[in-house]
C-alpha positions in Angstrom: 126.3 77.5 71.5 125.9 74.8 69.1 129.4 73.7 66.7 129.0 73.8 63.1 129.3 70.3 61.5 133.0 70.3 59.7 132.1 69.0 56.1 134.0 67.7 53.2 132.6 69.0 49.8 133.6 67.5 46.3 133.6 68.8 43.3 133.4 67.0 39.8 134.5 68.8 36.6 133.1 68.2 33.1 136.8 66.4 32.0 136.4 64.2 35.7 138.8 66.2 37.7 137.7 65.5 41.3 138.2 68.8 43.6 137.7 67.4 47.9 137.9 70.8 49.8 137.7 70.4 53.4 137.2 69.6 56.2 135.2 73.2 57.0 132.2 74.8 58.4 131.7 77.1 55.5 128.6 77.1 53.1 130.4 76.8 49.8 128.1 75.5 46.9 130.1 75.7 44.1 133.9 75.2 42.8 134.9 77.6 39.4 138.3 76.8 37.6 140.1 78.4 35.5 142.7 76.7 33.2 144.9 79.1 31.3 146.5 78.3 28.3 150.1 80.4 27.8 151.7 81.5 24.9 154.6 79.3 25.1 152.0 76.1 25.7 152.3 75.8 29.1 149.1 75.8 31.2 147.9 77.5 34.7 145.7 76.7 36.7 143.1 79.1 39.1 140.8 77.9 41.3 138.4 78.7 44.5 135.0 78.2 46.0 132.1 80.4 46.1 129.0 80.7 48.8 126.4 80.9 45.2 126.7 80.1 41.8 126.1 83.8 41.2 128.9 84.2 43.3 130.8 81.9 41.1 129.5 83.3 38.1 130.9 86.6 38.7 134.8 85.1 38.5 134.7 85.0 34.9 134.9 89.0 34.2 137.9 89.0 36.2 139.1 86.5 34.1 138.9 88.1 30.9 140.8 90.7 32.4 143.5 88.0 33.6 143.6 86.7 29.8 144.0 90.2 28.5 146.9 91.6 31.0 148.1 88.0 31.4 148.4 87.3 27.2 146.7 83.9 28.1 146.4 82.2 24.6 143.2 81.2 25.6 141.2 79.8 28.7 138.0 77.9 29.8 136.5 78.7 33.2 134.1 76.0 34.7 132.4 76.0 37.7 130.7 72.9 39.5 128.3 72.0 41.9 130.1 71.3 45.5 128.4 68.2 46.9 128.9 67.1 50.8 130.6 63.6 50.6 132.3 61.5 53.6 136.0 62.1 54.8 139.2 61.0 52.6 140.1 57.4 53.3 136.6 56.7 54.8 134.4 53.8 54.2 131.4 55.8 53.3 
């Protein structure tokens, strides 16, 4: 039985907001965010991985929902590419 290599994966958004997940064995490929704006100006913030892009893609239906039942003033939903990269406070 071979062990599964425990990763860390990283995550860059368009507006440079670095997401590290990790360490883990999953397959993740791509981070999705959604940043929620609220009717009194405040923001919230929703996040997670996904095993596919597809997989990431289909988090923004639920998210329209969210807005709807929610009363989000508006919201942007972003995903990015998970990339491996060495361990927090390494020299890499």
């Amino acid at each position: 039985m071979s062990k599964r290599k425990r990763r860390y994966l990283t995550a860059t958004m368009p507006d440079g907001y670095v997401k590290t997940i990790g360490p883990t064995t999953d397959s993740f490929t791509h981070y999705w965010r959604i940043v929620a704006e609220l009717e009194n100006g405040k923001t919230e913030v929703f996040w997670g991985h996904a095993r596919s892009l597809a997989e990431a893609r289909k988090k923004r239906a639920p998210a329209q929902e969210a807005a709807k039942m929610r009363g989000w003033k508006s919201f942007a939903f972003e995903i990015a590419e998970l990339v491996e990269t060495a361990a927090p406070g390494s020299e890499a």
